[in-house]
N, C-alpha and C positions, 0 to 999 in steps of 0.2 A: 244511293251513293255510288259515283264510280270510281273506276281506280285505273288510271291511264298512265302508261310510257307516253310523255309527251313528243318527245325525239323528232317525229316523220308530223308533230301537226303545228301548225302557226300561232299557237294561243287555244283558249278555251272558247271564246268570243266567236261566232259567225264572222267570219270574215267576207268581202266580196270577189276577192282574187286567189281565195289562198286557202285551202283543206284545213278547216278547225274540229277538235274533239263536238261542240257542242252539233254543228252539221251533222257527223257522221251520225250521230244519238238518236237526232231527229229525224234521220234519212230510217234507221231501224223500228223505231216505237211507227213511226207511220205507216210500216207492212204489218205490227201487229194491232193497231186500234183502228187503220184502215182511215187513217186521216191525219195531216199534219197540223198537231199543237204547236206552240210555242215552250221552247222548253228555256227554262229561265235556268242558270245557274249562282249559287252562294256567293262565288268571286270569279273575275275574271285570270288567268293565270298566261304568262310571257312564253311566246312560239319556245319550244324548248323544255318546258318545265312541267314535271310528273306531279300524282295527284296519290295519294292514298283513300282518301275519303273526300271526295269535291262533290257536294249535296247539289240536286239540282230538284226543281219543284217544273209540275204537266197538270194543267189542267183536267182532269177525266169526267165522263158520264159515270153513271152511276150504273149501267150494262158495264163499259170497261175494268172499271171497279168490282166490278165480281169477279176480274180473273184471278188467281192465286197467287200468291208467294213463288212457288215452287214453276208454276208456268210462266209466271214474267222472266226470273233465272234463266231458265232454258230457253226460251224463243232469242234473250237479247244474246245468250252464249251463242247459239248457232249464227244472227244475224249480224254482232260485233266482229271487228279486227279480233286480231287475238292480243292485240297492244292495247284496247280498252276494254274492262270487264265493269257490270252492275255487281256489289256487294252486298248489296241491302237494298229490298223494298219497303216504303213505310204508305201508310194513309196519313193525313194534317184533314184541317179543317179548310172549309170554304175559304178561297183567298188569302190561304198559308205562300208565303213569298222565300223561297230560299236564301234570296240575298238578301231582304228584308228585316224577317224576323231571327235572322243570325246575331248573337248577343257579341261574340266574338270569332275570332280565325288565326290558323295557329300552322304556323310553317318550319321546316326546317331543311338546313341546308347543310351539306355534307361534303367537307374537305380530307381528303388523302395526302397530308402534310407530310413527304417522307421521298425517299430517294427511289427506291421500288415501286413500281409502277403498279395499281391495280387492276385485276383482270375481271372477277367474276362481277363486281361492283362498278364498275365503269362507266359505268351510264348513268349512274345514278349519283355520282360523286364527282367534283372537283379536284383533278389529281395535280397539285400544286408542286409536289418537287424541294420545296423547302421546307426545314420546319419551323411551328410558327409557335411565339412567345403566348400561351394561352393564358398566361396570368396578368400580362399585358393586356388582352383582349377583354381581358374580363372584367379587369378596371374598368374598362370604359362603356361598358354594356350601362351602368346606372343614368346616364345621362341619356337614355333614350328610352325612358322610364318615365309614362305619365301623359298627357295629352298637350301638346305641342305643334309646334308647323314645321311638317316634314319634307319641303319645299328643297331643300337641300339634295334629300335622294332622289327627286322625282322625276323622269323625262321632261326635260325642257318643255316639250308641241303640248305632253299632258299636263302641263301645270297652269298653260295661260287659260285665263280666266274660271279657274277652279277653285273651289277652297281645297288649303292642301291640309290642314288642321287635322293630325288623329293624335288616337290614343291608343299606348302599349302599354300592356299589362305585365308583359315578360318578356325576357330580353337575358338568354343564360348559355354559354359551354357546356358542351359533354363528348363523352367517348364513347361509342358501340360500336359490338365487333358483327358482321355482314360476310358471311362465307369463310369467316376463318382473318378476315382483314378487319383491322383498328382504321376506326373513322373516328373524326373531329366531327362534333357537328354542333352547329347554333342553331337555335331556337327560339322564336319569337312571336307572340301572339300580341294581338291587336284588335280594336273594332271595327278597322278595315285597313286597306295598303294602300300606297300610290301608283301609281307605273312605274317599276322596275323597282321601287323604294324595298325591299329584301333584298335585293343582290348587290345592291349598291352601297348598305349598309355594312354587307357583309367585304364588297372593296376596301369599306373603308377601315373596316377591323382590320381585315390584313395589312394594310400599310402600315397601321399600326404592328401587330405581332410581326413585322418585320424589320421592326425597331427604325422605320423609315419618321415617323412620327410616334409623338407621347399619346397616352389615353388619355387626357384634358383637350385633345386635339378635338373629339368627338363633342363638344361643348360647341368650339370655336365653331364647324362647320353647321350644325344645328341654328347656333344663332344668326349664319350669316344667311339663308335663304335663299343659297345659289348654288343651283349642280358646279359650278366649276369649282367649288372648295371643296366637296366632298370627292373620294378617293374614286376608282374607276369600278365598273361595273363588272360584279363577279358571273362568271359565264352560264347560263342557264344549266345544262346539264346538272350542276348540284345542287337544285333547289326543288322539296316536293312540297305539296299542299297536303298535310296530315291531316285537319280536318275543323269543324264548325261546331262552335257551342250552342244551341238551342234550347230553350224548356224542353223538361226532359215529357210535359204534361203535351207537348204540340205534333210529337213524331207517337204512332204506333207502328210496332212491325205489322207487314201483312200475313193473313192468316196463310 
């Protein structure tokens, strides 16, 4: 599992022009296995956007596979930025898929609704300036509830010729307080995203809590299957990747 400030990398995804978290991963595991695997990750995540737990699956021999717990931690400490750390190493089985065999994916994204500017949190949150009607917002969270075509919030370039059809299982408001500062945060889990579809959902909450539009509104833009009805894209900065549902029979820690 890693856990990355996305901030300084272009997405999770190997890019060809542009420093990705997944590159940096694979530029480190190949000083210590002495050869570059393919390293798959769970989901892909928007240049911008931090990771709590973003599971990623490597191939190994079974010599590599004798290294430890405790020696994988250290070599990838000394060999990572210090903006990306491994959490957890696990074993899976022959041809275990992170993005694959992931049941679901579960995000949340973090608004500083308020006049006061945040400091120690700021990187990690959307610091909006206004505040926002969250019982409004919260209306309208049910109608993105259930498996549907999410064509609405999707990047236009990623939508042609894709199926854009998912399924959300949760979709809810909360508060937690981060160095002493009160965040708004939404929450949503699904069995996969679109491109940008979490930030864009989360625009279009706001225009709602901003009494700009009703929470029926979020019906309207659902059924019409076109980014231009849904609300504007909320800025990367407050959106992390918490983390991946799996059998819990398919992940072991390593010894």
């Amino acid at each position: 599992t890693l856990c990355y400030i996305g901030t300084a990398y272009h997405g999770s995804q190997v890019q060809s022009n542009a420093l990705s978290v997944t590159e940096v991963v694979q530029d480190a595991m190949e000083t210590v296995l002495h050869c570059r695997e393919d390293v798959k990750g769970c989901s892909r995540t928007d240049a911008g956007v931090h990771a709590v737990a973003q599971f990623i699956s490597v191939p190994v021999t079974d010599a590599e596979l004798a290294l430890t717990r405790r020696r994988w931690l250290r070599a990838m400490d000394a060999l990572l930025p210090k903006d990306i750390a491994i959490n957890e190493v696990y074993k899976a089985r022959k041809g275990f898929s992170a993005r694959f065999d992931a049941r679901s994916r579960t995000y949340t994204y973090r608004i500083a609704d308020r006049d006061a500017r945040p400091v120690l949190s700021r990187g990690a949150v959307w610091w909006h300036r206004y505040p926002l009607d969250v019982e409004a917002m919260s209306a309208a969270c049910p109608a993105l509830l259930g498996e549907q075509d999410f064509k609405s919030f999707c990047k236009v370039a990623s939508a042609v010729g894709k199926p854009t059809h998912r399924c959300v299982m949760r979709a809810e408001f909360g508060h937690e307080v981060a160095f002493g500062e009160d965040i708004l945060t939404f929450t949503i889990e699904g069995n996969a995203f679109l491109h940008s579809m979490v930030r864009t959902i989360v625009g279009t909450l706001v225009e709602i809590g901003m009494h700009r539009r009703e929470p029926e509104w979020m019906r309207e833009v659902i059924d019409a299957c076109d980014r231009t009805a849904a609300g504007p894209t909320a800025p990367a900065c407050g959106l992390t990747f918490m983390g991946v549902d799996y059998d819990p029979a398919e992940l072991v820690v390593l010894d």
